[in-house]
N, C-alpha and C positions, 0 to 999 in steps of 0.2 A: 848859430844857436843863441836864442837869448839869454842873459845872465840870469838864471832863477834857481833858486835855493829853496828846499823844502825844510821845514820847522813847526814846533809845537808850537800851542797859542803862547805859552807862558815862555816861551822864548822870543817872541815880537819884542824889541827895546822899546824906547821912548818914540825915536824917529818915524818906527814903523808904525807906531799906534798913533801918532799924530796925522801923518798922512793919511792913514783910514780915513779918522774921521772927518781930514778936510776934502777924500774925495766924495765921501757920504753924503759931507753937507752940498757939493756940486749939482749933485744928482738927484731931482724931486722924490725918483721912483726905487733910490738907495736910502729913502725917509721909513722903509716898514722896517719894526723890529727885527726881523731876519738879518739884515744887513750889520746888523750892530754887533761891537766888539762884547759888548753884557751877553750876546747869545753865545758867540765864540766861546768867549769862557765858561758858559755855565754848560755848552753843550761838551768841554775840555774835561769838564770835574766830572762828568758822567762816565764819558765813553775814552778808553783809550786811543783811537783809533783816528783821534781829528789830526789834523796837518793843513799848513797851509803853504800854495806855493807863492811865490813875493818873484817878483819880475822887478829887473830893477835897470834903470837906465842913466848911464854913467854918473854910477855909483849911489843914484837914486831911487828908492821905491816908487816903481810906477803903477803897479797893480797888484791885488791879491787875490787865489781862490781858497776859499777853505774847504774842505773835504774831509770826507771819509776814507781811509785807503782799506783794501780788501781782499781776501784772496787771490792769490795771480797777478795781482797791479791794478784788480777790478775796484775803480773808485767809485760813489754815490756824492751827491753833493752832502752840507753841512746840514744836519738833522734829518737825515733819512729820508723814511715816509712821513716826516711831520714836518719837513723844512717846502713848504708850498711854493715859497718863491728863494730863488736862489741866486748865485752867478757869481762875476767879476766883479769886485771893487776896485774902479781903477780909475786913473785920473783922469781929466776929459781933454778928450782928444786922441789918448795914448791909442796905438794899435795894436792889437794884441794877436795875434797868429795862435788860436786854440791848440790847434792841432802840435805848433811846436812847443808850448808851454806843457803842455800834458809829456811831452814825451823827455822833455831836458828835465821835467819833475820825477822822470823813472815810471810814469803810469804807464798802464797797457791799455786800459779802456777807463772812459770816464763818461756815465751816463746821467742825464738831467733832462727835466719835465717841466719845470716851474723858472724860467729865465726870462725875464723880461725884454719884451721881443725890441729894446731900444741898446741893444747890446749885438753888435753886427757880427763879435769874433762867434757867436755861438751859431748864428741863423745859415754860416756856410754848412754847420755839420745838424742842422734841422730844421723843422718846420713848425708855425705856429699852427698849433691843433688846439686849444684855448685861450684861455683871456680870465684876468682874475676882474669879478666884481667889484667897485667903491664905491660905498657911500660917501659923497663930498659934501661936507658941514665944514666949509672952507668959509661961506657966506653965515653960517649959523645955522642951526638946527630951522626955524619959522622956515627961513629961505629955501632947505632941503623938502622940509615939509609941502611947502606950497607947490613945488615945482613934481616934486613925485605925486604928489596927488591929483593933481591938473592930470598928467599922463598916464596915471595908473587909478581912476576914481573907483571903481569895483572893489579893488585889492584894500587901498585905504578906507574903503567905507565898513568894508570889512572888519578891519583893524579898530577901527570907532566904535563900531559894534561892540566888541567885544574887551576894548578898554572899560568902555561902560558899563559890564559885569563884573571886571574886573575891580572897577570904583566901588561900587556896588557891594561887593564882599567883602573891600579892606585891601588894601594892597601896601607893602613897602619895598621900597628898591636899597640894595643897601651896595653903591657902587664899587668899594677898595671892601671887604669883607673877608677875615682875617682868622673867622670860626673856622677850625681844625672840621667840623662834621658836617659845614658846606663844601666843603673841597671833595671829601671823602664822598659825599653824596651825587655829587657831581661824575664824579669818576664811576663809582657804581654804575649810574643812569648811563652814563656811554656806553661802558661795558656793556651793559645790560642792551642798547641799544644795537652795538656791532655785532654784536650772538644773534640779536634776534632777526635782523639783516644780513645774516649769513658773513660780515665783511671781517678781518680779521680784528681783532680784540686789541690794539695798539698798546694797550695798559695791560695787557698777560706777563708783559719783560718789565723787570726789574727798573733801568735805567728812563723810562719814559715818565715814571714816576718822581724819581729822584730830578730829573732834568724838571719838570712843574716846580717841586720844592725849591731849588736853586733859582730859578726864577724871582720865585715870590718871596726868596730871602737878598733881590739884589739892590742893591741901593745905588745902579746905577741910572743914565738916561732909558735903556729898555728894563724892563720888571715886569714879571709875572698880575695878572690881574684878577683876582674871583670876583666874580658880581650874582649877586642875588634879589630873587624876588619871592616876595612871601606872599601869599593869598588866604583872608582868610585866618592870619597865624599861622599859618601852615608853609614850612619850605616846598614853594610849586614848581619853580626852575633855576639853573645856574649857568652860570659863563666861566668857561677856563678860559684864558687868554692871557694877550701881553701885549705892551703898548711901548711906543716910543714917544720922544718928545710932542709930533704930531700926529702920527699913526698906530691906530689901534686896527689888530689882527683879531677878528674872527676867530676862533680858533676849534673851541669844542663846545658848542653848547647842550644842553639836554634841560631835562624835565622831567617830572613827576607824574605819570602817563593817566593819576585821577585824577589828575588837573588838565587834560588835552582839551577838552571842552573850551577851554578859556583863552587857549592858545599860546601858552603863556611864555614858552621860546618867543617868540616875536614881540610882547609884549616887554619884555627884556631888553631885545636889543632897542625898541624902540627906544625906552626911556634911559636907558644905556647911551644911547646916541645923544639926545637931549643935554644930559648931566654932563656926558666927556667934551661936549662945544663947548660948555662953559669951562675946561679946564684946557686949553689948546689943540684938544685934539680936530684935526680940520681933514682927516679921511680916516674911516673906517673898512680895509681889506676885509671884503667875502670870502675873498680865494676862489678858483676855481669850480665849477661843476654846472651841472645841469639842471638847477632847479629853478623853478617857478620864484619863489620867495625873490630869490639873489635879482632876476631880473626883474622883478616890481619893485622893487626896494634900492636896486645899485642906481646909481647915478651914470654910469660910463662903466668901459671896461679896457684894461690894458692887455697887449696882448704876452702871452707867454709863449714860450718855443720849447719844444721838445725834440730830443736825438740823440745822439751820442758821439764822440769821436775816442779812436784808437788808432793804433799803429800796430806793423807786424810781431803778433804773439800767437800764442794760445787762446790767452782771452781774447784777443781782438778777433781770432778766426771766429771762435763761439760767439760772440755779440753779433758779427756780420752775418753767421747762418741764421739767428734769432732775429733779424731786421729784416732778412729775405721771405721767410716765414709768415712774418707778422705780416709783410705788404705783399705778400702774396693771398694771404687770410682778409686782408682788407675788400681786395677785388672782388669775392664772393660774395655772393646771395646771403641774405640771412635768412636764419640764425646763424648758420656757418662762419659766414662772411667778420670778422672781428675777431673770433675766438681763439688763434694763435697770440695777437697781441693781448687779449685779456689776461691768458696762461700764462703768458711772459713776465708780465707786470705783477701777476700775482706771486711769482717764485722772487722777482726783484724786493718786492714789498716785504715777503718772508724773509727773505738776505737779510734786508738793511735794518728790520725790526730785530732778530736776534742776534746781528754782529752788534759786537762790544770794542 
């Protein structure tokens, strides 16, 4: 078995938190804020529930997973339904056996969606079924600009369009924005957004709130981000998010729905994108999903892997009937065809939003 020890964040020493960040900085695609020690703790002061397991190899830390633990030994990765990318921080090269680390940590099940498919302990217990979007402003914004437009000219002439109404009425971007009744605004409009999309309401629990606040009070390399755009005088849209030294995470944006005309979510991140080249940011994370926007606008896509791995329990027998279900639900015709794994995902998503 390997040596691994489970512990809260604020029990990591010096050693271990040094090593984090030198395997972070290893790894281009351990550069998005999720990965960083600033989320660990601020997702630590939220939620009682985080732990991290530290694998360590004679008598050195070779890797970490941070986590949720949960009923039964039912683990979630770090930040629930809002942690989009997740996984191992671990040195390069190290080998990591998922399945034994989870089980010398005492877990019974450990499930994950958003693992960067460059991470091989995970891809034995899943399969990549996504890829998260990036904007690459690695060469500078002109350079992003030029190269998506050439291959996306419709969608950008679009976006021309309608900057140009936007100029038209007045526009200000105001990119670190610090007003208390943008934030509030923002969060409303999602709200307001996931109701009306039937999706569940991420901001109805206490702690998703508190976890933003924590952010936007961190003064380390990741922090919380509000970005606003005004139209007009008028607050028309906003960006929740949080950014690391070169990667800024997409996170939650919305709008002002008398302002749709103007489009003015896109209009945001555009000049959003713009403003953060000039301050080191050199990719912009979409995350995942299926829309139009992400693919005329990402540059590339990495892939993500989703599955789970357990050992003989309770929970483990219930995850493996819920994984026989779902791929059996797959095989089928639609509508049918999916709706075991939607069901799933939906009860998982309830879990991990009201565990504390």
């Amino acid at each position: 078995m390997p040596d691994v020890s489970v512990c809260r964040a604020e029990e990591l020493g010096r050693a271990e938190r040094e090593a984090w960040c030198a395997f972070r900085a290893a790894d281009p695609l351990l550069a998005s804020p999720y990965f960083s020690l600033d989320f660990l703790d601020a997702m630590a002061g939220v939620r009682h529930d985080v732990r991290v397991l530290v694998t360590r190899e004679a008598g050195r830390p070779a890797a970490f997973l941070p986590l949720h633990t949960g009923l039964l030994g039912h683990a979630r990765p770090l930040g629930g339904p809002l942690g989009d990318h997740h996984g191992l921080i671990a040195e390069p090269g190290a080998r990591i056996d998922l399945a034994r680390l989870v089980e010398a940590g005492g877990i019974a099940v450990y499930d994950f969606f958003g693992v960067p498919g460059n991470q091989g302990a995970f891809r034995a217990h899943g399969r990549i079924e996504d890829g998260s979007w990036v904007i690459d402003l690695s060469e500078g914004f002109d350079a992003y600009l030029a190269r998506r437009t050439a291959l996306e000219p419709k969608a950008f002439r679009n976006l021309r369009a309608r900057e140009r109404k936007i100029e038209e009425a007045g526009a200000v971007l105001r990119v670190d924005d610090r007003r208390a009744h943008v934030l509030e605004a923002g969060l409303a409009w999602k709200s307001a957004q996931y109701r009306r999309t039937g999706h569940l309401d991420v901001f109805s629990v206490g702690w998703t709130r508190d976890l933003m606040s924590a952010l936007l009070a961190s003064r380390g390399e990741t922090r919380g981000l509000v970005s606003s755009l005004e139209i007009g005088g008028r607050l028309a849209a906003v960006h929740v998010g949080m950014r690391s030294a070169r990667v800024m995470h997409y996170w939650f944006p919305s709008y002002d729905p008398d302002f749709s005309q103007f489009g003015p979510g896109l209009a945001l991140l555009m000049r959003l994108a713009q403003a953060l080249s000039e301050d080191g940011v050199q990719e912009i994370h979409l995350g995942p999903g299926d829309y139009d926007f992400k693919a005329q606008l990402g540059s590339w896509q990495f892939p993500l892997v989703r599955g789970y791995v357990g050992r003989p329990s309770f929970a483990g027998a219930v995850r493996a009937l819920a994984g026989s279900l779902e791929r059996a639900g797959d095989a089928l015709p639609r509508p049918v065809g999916g709706l075991p794994g939607r069901v799933f995902r939906r009860i998982d998503l309830m879990a991990g939003i009201h565990a504390r």
